[in-house]
N, C-alpha and C positions, 0 to 999 in steps of 0.2 A: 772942110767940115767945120773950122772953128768959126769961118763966116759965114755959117748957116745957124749957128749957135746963138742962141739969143738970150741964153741964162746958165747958170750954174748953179748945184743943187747937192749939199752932200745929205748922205745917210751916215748916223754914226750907227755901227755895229758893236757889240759887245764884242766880237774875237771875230777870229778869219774864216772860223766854222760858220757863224752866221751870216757873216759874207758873203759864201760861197750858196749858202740857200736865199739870200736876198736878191743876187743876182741872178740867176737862175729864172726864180721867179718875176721879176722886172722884166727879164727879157721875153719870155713868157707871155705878159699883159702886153709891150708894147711894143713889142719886134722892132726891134730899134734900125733905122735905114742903116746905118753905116757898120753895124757889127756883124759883119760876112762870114767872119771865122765859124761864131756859132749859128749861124741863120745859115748859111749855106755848104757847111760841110756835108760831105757825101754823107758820114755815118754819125752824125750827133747821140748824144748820151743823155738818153734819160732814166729815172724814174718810173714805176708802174706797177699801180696799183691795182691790182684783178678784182674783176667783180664776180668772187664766188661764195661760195656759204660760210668759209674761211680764205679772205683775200691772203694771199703771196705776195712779198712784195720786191720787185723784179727790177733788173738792170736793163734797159734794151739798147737797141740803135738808130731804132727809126718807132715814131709813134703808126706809122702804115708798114704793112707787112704780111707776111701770111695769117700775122691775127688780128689784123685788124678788125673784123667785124664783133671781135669782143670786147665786149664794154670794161672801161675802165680807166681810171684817173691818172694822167700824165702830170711828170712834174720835170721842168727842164728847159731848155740845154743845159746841161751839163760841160766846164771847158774840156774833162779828160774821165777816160774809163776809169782811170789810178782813181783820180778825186770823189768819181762816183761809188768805189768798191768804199772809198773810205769815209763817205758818205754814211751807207747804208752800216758799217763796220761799228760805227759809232753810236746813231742815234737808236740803234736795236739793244744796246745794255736801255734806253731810256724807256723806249716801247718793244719788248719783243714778240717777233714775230715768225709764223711758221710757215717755211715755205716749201713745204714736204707737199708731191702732187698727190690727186684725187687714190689716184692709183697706188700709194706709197701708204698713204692713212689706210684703204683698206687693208691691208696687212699688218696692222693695229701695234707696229713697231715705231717706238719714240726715233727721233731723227737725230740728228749729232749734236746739233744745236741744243736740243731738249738738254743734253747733259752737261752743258755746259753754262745752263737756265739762263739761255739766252732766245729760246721757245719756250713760250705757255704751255705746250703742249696738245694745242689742237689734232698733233699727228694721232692722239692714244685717248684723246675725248679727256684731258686732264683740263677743259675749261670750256664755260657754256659760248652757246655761241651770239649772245648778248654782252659777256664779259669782252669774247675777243672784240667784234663791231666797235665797243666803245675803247678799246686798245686803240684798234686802225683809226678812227675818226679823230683821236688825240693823235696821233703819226699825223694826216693829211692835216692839219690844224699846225701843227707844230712846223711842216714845210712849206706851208704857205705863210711863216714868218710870226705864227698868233701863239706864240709862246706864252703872254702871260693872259691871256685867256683859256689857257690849258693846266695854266699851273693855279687859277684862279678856283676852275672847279674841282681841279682835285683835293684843295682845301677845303672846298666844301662839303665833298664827300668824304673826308677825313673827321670834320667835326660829324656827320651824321653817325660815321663808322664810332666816334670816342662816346654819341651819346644814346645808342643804340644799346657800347659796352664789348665795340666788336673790334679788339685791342690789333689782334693781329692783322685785320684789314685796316685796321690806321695805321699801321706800322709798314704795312706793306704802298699805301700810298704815299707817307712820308719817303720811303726809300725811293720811290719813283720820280716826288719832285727834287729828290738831293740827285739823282742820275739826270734828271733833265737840267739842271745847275753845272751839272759835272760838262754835259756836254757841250753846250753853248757857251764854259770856257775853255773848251781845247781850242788850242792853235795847229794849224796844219804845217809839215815842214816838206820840203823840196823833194824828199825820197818817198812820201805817202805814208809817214808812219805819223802818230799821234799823240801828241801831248799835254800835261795841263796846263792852261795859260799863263805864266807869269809873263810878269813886264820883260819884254825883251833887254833892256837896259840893266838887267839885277843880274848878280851874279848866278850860278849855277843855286838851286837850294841846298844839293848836297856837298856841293864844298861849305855853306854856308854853315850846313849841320854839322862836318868834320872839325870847323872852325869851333865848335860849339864843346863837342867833345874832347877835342887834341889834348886840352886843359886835363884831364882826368884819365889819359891814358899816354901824356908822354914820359912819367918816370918808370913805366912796366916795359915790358917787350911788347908790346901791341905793333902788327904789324902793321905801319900805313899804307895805302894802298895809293897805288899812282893817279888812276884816276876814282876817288872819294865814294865809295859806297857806289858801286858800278851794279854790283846783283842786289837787292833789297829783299829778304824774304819777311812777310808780313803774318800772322797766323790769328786765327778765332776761331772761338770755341761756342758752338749753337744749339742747344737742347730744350726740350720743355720739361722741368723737374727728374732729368737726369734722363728721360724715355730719348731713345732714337738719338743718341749724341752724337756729335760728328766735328771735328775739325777739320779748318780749310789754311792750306797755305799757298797765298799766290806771289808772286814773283814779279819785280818788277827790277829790267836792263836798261840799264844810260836812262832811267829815267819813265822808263815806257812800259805799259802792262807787258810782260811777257807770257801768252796766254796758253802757250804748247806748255809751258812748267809748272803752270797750275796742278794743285793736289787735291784731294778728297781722302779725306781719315774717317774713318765709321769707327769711332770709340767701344772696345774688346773690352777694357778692364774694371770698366767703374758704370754703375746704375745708377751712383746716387748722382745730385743736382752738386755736384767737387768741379770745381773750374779749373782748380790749379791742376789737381790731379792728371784731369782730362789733358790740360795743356803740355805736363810734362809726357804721357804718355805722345802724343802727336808727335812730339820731339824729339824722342829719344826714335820713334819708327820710321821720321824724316830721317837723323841722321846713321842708321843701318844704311842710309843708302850710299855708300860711299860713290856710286858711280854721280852721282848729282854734285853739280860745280857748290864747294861750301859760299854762301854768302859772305858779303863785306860788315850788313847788319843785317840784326835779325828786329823787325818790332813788331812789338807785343801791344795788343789791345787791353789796356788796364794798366793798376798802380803796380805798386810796391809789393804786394803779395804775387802779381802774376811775373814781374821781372824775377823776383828769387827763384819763381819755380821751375822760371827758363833757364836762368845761372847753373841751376843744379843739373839740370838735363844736361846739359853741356861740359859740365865737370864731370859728368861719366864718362864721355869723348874724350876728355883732356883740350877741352878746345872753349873754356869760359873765357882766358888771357887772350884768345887768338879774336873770335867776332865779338863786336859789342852788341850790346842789348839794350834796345831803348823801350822803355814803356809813356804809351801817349794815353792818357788820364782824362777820361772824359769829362768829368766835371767842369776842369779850369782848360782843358786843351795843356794840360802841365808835362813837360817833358821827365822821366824819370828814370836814372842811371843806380848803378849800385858799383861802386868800388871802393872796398872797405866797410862803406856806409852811403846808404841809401842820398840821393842828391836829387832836390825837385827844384826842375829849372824852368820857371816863367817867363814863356819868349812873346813878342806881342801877337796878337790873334790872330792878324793880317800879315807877318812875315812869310819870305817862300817856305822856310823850313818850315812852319805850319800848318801852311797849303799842301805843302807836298805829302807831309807825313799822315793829316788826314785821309787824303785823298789815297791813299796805300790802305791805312785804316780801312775805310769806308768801303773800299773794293774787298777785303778779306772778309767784312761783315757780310756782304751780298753775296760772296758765295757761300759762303757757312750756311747763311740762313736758307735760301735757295736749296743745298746740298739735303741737309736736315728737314725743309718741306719734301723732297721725293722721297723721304724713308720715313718720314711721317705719315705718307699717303699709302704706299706699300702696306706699313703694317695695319692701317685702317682696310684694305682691301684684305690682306691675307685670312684677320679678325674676320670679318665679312664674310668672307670665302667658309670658316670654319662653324659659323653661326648656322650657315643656310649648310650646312652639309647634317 
């Protein structure tokens, strides 16, 4: 083979995720002579995109088969099924997509995924079917490698959406190209689980962030933990003028969404547009849950007023001295602890412990707001329901 070689050629990728869709599709275009493993295994792994009025978008083994006579867009080999679940696993927070059969939609029940707003909701007619097409065609775009021509027009329809006045569909394409950012930095690791890309050469972030702390909790009993902030619970609180409130707290293990421990709070106590309020309420109805493993940290979306409000929640447990509480401050990305007295720590932009605490951030934001859209749409339908009656 090397004497048949007449050049060398690299691609740089941005991470191992985009690797694994660059290859794919290379092998694809030009079926390479000497790569047998994927050109000639009995059950290669693709990709598959259905051409129906709402595409699904499918794992298979073989692009011929019992369906083949239906049309639709392959994308592959794939080296492994692991790879390919975690494939599809990943780039669906970026475009999601619903893959409840014909049969499954007639019975007009949201799918599992819906509730987990990681489906539009095509199952229950929660999106036109012009909205979803232009979901799927940014998916097929986005794995044939044209990333920033995906992320290019959804800028463009962001400034249409800011000059039209139509804040929440900027906002909701904004969160879309921070999910397509998010994805094409995860790195893949050896067991099929996923994470966010740091340099492999940098220390863990969360020891980096304990290092950060240790300073301001080692003359108390604070308990250190052997391996540094191993459970993270993250929390936000998403409403429009207090209507339909809801807080979310997700969970992240050794580092990695943990997405079975995901929560949804539908805020009981308060109407008005109270953030703290709502926040402490969430917290005090997390921790009723004794059966739930307590967190190593808990962090909070906001300053100095949302960390106090968390401290207090937690001093009704007797458990302020035990988890720390960090608050990450949008404006500067400013780290914010309180013991004794409030302490705002300026780390640089680009550090892991940045990356990382964001990116916990930024996944608590998507599900709030997500959560707070299906009860938003509820009570615009119930209203509805009560007009016409």
């Amino acid at each position: 083979m090397l004497k048949l070689a007449k050049r060398l050629k690299w691609i740089r990728c941005e991470s191992d995720f985009e690797a694994i869709l660059s290859e794919a599709e290379l092998i694809r275009s030009y079926q390479p002579r000497f790569n047998v493993r994927l050109k000639d295994d009995k059950s290669p792994i693709y990709i598959s995109i259905t051409d129906e009025i709402f595409p699904r978008v499918l794992m298979i083994r073989k692009p011929e088969g019992r369906e083949s006579g239906k049309k639709r867009t392959i994308f592959g080999p794939y080296p492994s099924a692991q790879q390919t679940r975690q494939v599809l696993q990943v780039i669906r927070h970026a475009f999601p997509f619903c893959n409840a059969k014909p049969s499954q939609k007639k019975q007009g029940k949201a799918c599992f995924y819906f509730h987990l707003a990681l489906c539009p909701g095509a199952c229950v007619g929660k999106i036109s079917e012009e909205a979803y097409a232009r979901m799927i065609d940014n998916l097929r775009r986005f794995l044939l490698g044209k990333k920033q021509t995906v992320i290019r027009d959804l800028k463009r329809m962001m400034k249409q959406a800011v000059n039209t006045l139509d804040f929440e569909k900027a906002a909701d394409l904004r969160d879309q190209m921070q999910a397509i950012e998010d994805v094409v930095n995860r790195r893949t690791s050896a067991n099929g689980s996923d994470a966010v890309g740091y340099a492999p050469h940098r220390k863990d972030p969360r020891q980096e962030l304990w290092s950060t702390l240790a300073p301001f909790y080692a003359k108390t009993n604070q308990i250190v933990p052997e391996n540094p902030f191993r459970r993270v619970e993250a929390y936000d609180i998403s409403n429009l003028s207090g209507k339909n409130a809801t807080g979310a707290m997700v969970v992240f293990t050794d580092g990695i969404p943990d997405k079975t421990n995901y929560r949804m709070f539908k805020i009981r106590f308060s109407d008005r547009p109270d953030d703290l309020t709502m926040l402490s309420e969430v917290l005090f109805r997390r921790l009723r849950h004794r059966e739930w493993p307590l967190p190593d940290l808990i962090l909070i979306d906001g300053g100095k007023g949302q960390v106090k409000a968390a401290k207090q929640a937690l001093a009704g447990y007797g458990l302020h001295h035990r988890i720390p509480i960090v608050g990450l401050a949008k404006r500067f990305e400013q780290l914010v602890i309180y013991k004794q007295r409030f302490y705002v720590l300026s780390i640089p932009k680009h550090s892991p412990v940045i990356l990382f605490l964001m990116h916990v951030r930024d996944e608590a934001h998507r599900f709030a707001r997500n959560y707070h859209r299906v009860l938003r749409e509820r009570a615009f339908e119930n209203t509805h329901k009560s007009n016409s009656n």
